[in-house]
C-alpha positions in Angstrom: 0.0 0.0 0.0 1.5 3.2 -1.1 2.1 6.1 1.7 3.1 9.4 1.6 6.3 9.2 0.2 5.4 7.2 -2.7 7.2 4.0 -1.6 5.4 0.7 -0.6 5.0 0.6 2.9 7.6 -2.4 3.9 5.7 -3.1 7.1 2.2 -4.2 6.7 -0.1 -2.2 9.7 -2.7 -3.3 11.8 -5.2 -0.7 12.8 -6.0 -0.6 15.9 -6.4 -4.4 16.4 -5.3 -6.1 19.6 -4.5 -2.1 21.1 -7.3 -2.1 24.3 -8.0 0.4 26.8 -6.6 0.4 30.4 -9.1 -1.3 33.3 -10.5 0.8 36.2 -8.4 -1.4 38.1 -5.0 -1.3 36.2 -5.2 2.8 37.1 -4.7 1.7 40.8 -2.3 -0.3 39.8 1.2 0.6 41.1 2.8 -1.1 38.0 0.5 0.5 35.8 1.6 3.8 37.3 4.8 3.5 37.2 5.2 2.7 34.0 3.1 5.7 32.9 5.6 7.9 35.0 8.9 6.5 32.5 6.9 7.2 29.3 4.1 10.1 30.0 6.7 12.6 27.5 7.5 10.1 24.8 6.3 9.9 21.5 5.9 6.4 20.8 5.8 4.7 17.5 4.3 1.6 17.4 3.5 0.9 13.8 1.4 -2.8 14.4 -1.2 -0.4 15.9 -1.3 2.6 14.2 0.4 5.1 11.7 3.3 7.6 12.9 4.7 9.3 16.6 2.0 10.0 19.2 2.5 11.1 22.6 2.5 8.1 25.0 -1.1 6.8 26.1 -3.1 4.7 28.4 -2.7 1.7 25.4 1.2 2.0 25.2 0.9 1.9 29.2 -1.2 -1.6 28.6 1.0 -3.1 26.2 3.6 -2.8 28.6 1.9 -3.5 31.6 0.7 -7.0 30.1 4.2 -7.8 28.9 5.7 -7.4 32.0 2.9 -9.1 34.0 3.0 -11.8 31.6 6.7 -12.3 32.1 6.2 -12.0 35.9 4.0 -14.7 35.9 6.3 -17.4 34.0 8.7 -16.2 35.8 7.2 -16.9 39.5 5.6 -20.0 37.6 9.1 -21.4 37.3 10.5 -20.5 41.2 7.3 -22.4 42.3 8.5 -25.4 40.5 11.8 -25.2 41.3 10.8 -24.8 44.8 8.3 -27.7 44.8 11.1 -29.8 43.0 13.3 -29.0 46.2 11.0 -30.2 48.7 11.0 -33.4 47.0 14.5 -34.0 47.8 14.9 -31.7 50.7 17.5 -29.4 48.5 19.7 -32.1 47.9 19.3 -32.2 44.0 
């Protein structure tokens, strides 16, 4: 698809898909807020979602919040395993 510049866009875009809103609850969220506190002044690009800079945004603030809470999750998923596999042999390997 052509854009402004007359070359074929090399990256093909998503609209708006998969880009949702902040909960009530995520706004209360400490995580959530902090992470809007690093990026509140930057214009963000993130062409899956949408065309161009904007300034940063409750959505960016998602994305990132459900990355990181995603990876927190694996990542305690695996210390709980490890954990239960130690009590099995009462840290002895």
């Amino acid at each position: 698809m052509p854009i402004l510049t007359g070359f074929d866009d090399p990256l093909p875009r998503r609209k708006n898909e998969n880009w949702p809103d902040p909960t009530s609850e995520m706004m209360d969220d400490p995580i959530f807020n902090a992470i809007w506190e690093a990026i509140r002044t930057w214009d963000i690009n993130a062409p899956d979602a949408y065309w161009g800079y904007m300034s940063a945004t409750g959505n960016h603030v998602r994305a990132i919040y459900d990355s990181v809470m995603k990876t927190a999750a694996e990542q305690i998923e695996k210390i709980e395993e490890s954990l239960e596999d130690d009590s099995h042999t009462n840290g002895y390997g």
